[in-house]
C-alpha positions as CSV (number, residue, x, y, z in Angstrom):
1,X,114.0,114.0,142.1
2,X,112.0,115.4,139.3
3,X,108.7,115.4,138.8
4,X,108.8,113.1,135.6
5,X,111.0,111.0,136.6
6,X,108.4,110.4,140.0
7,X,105.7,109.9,138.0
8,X,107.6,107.7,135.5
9,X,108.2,105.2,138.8
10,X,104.6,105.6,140.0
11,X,103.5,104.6,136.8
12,X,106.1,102.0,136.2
13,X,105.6,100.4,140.0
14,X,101.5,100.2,139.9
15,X,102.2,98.5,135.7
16,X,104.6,95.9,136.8
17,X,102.1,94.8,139.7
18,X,99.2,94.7,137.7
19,X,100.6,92.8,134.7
20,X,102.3,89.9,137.5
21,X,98.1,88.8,137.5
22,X,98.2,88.7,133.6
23,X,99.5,86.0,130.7
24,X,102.4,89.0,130.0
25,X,104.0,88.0,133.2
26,X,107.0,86.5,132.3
27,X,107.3,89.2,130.1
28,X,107.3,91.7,131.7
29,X,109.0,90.7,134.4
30,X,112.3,89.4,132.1
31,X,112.0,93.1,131.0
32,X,112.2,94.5,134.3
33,X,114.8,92.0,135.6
34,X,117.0,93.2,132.2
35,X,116.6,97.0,133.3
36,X,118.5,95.9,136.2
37,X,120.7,94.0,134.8
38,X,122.4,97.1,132.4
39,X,121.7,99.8,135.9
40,X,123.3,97.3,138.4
41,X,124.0,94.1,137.5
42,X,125.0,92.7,141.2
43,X,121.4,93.1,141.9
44,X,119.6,91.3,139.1
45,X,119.3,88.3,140.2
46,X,117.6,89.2,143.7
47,X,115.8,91.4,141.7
48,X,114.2,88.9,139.8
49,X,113.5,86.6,143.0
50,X,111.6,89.3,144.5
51,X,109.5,90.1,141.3
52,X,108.8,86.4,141.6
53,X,108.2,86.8,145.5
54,X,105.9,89.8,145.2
55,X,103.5,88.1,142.6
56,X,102.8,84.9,144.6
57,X,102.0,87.7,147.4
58,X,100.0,89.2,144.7
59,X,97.9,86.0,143.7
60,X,97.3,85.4,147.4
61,X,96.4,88.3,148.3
62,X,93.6,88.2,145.0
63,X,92.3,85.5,146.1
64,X,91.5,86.5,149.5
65,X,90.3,89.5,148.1
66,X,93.0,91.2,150.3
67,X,93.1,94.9,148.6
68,X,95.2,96.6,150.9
69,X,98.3,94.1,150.5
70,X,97.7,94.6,146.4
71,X,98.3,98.2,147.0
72,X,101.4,97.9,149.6
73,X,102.6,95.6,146.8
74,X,102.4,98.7,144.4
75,X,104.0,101.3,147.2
76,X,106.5,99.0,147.3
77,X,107.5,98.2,143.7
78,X,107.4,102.5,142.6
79,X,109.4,103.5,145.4
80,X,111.8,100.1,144.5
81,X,112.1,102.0,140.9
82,X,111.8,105.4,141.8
83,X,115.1,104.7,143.8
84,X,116.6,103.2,140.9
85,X,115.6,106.1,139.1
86,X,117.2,108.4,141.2
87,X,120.5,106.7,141.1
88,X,120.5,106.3,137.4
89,X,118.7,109.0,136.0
90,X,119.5,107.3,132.5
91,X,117.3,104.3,132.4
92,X,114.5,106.5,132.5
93,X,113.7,105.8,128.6
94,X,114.9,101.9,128.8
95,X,112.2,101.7,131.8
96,X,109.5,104.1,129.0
97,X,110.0,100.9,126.3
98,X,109.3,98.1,128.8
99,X,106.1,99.8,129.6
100,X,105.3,100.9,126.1
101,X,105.4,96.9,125.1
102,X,102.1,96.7,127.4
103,X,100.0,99.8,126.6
104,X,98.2,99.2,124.0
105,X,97.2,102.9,123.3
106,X,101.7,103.1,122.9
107,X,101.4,100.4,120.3
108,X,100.6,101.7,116.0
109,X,97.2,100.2,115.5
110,X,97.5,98.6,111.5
111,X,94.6,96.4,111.0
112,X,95.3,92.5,110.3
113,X,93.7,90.2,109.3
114,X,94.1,86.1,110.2
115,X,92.1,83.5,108.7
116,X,92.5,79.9,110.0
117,X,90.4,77.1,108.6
118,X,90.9,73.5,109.9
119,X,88.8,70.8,109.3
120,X,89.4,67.3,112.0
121,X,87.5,64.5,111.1
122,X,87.0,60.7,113.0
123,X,89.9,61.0,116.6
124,X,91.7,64.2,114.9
125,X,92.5,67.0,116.7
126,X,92.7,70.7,115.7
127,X,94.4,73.5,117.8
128,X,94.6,76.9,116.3
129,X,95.9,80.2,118.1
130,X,96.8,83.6,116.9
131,X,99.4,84.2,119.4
132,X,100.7,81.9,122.6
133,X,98.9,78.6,123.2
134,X,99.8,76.2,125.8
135,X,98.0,72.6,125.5
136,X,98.2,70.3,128.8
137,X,97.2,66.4,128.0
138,X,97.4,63.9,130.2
């Protein structure tokens, strides 16, 4: 297998683990799960059930502070894709783009600006967010 293509799954393998702890889960994981679903489609699904498998393992193993686990995890997921790379040479750069949406050195830097005022005033509420907020009331 060359060399790129090795590290490409090494890199690919330790990402997808790490982000599973992160809010870019779901993410990342539907982009993983739809690389498998243009390289071999009969596979998806149980793809996607042992993404979903692995980070429970993942959480567990966090909280007991379980280390070596985190890093079979990672063994496991880079030799998952550096198998599909070696069968399909040709999602290399789909696999590239998924990973690219989570580096943030990959990403063009433009500087914005977001103002948000708000004013709440006797039982009003006020809930603001730049990006994803999820709001649990009982």
């Amino acid at each position: 297998m060359e060399a790129q293509l090795m590290e490409l799954a090494r890199t690919a393998g330790s990402a997808v683990v790490t982000l599973m702890a992160t809010d870019a889960w779901e993410r990342t994981r539907d982009g993983v799960v739809a690389l498998w679903r243009r390289a071999s489609p009969s596979r998806a699904d149980g793809v996607e059930g042992e993404l979903d498998a692995t980070r429970d393992d993942l959480l567990a193993a966090r909280e007991d502070g379980d280390d070596l686990t985190e890093q079979e995890l990672r063994e496991e997921w880079v030799g998952r894709l550096r198998r599909l790379l070696r069968e399909q040479p040709e999602v290399a750069e789909q696999l590239r783009l998924v990973l690219a949406e989570f580096d943030p050195d990959s990403r063009e830097t433009s500087a914005v600006t977001v103002q948000m005022r708000a004013e709440a005033s006797g039982r009003g509420r006020v809930y603001q967010a730049g990006r994803d907020q999820h709001i649990a009331e009982r």
